[in-house]
C-alpha positions as a printed NumPy array, in Angstrom:
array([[  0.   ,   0.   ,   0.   ],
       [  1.686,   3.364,  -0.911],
       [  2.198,   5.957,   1.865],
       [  0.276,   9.538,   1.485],
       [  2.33 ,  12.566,   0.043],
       [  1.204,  13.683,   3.768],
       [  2.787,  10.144,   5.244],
       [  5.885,  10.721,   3.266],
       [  6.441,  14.085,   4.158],
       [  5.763,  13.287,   8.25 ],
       [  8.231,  10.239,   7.532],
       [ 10.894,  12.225,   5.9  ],
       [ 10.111,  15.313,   8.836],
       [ 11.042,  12.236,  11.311],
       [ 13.697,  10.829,  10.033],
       [ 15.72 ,  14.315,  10.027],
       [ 14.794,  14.74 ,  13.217],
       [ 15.809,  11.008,  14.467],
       [ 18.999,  12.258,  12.74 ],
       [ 19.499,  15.402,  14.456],
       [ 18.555,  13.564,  17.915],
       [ 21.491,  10.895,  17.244],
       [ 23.496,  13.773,  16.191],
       [ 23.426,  15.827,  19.814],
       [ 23.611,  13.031,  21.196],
       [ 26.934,  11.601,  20.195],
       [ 28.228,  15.421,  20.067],
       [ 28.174,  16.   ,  23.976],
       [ 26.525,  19.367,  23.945],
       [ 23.473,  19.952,  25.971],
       [ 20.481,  20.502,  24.056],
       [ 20.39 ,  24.161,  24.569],
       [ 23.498,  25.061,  22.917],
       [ 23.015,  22.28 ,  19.948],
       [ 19.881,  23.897,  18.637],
       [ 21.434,  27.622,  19.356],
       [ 23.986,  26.626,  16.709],
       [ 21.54 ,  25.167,  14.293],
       [ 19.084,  27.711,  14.406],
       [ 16.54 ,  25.293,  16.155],
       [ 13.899,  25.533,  18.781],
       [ 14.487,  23.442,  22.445],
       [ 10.784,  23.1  ,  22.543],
       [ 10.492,  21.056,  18.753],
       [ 13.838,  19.036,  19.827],
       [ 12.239,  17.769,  23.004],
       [  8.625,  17.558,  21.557],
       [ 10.476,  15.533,  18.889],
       [ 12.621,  13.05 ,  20.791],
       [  9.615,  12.364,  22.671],
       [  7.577,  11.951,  19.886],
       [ 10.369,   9.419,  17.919],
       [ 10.709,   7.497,  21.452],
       [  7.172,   6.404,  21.8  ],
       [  7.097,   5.484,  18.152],
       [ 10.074,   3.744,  17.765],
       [  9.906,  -0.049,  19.113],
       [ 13.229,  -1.888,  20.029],
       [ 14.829,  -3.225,  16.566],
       [ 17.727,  -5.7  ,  16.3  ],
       [ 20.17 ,  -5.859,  13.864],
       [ 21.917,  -8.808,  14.819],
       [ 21.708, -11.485,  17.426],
       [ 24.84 , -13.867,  17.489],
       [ 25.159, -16.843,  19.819],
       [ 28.758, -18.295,  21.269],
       [ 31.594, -16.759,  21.238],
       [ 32.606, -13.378,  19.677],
       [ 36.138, -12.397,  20.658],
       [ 37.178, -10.626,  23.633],
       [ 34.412,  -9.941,  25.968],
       [ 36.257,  -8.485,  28.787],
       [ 37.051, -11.029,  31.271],
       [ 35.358, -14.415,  29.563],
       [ 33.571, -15.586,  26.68 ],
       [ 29.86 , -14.092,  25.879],
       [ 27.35 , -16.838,  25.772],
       [ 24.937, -14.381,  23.838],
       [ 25.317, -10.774,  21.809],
       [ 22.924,  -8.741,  21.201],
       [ 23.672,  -5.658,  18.648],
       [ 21.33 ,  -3.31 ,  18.329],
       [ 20.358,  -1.213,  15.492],
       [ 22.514,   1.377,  16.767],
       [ 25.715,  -0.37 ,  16.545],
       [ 25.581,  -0.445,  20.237],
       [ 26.298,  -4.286,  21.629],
       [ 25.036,  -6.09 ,  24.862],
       [ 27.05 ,  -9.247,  25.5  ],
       [ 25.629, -11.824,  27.87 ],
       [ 27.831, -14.244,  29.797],
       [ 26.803, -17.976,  30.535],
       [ 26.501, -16.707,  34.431],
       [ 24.833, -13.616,  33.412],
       [ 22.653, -12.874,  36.708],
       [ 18.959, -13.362,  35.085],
       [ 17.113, -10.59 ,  37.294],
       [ 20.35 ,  -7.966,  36.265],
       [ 19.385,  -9.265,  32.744],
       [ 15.741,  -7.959,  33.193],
       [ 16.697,  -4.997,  34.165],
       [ 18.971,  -4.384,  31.374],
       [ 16.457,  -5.289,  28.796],
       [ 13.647,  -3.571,  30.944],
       [ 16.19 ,   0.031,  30.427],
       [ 16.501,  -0.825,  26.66 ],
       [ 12.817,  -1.014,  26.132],
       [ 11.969,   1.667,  27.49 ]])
C-alpha cells in the first residue's frame, strides 16, 4: 500500500529529526546550545525526541550466539547488537534478574 504525500512528508520530517537527535547526542553538547547553533527551537527538539521514542519499538540488527572475541574477562554466551551499533554481551553466568533490568532500560 503506498504511503500519502502527507505520510511521506511526516516520515521524511522524522527521520531528520531522528537524525538530528542521534546527532546531539553523540556530540556531547546539551540541548540548549546544539539547537542555538543550528538555528533550532528546544521546545520542537524535546517535543520531537519524545515523539520518535514512543514510536520507535526496540529493533535488532543482529543477534549472534557463542563466542565473539574478547568480551572483557570471559567468553559471551549471547550478543545482542542493536540497530545502533551499540552491543550487549551476555555471559553464561549472566545474573537473570540484572538481565531484566537491562532489557527492561533498553525497552523503554
Amino acid at each position: 500500500m503506498r504511503r500519502s504525500s502527507k505520510e511521506e512528508k511526516r516520515a521524511v520530517r522524522a527521520e531528520y529529526w531522528r537524525e538530528l537527535i542521534a546527532e546531539q547526542k553523540r556530540s556531547g553538547v546539551s540541548v540548549q546550545r546544539f539547537c542555538e547553533d543550528r538555528g533550532l527551537t528546544e521546545q520542537s527538539f524535546y517535543v520531537w525526541r519524545k515523539r520518535l521514542k514512543k514510536e520507535t519499538p526496540m529493533q535488532f540488527a543482529l543477534v549472534q550466539t557463542g563466542s565473539t572475541g574478547d568480551t572483557g574477562g570471559g567468553e559471551a554466551a549471547l550478543e545482542v547488537v542493536l540497530k545502533t551499533g551499540e552491543r550487549l554481551r551476555i555471559g553464561s553466568r549472566v545474573n537473570v534478574a540484572a538481565l531484566r533490568l537491562v532489557l527492561d532500560a533498553l525497552r523503554a
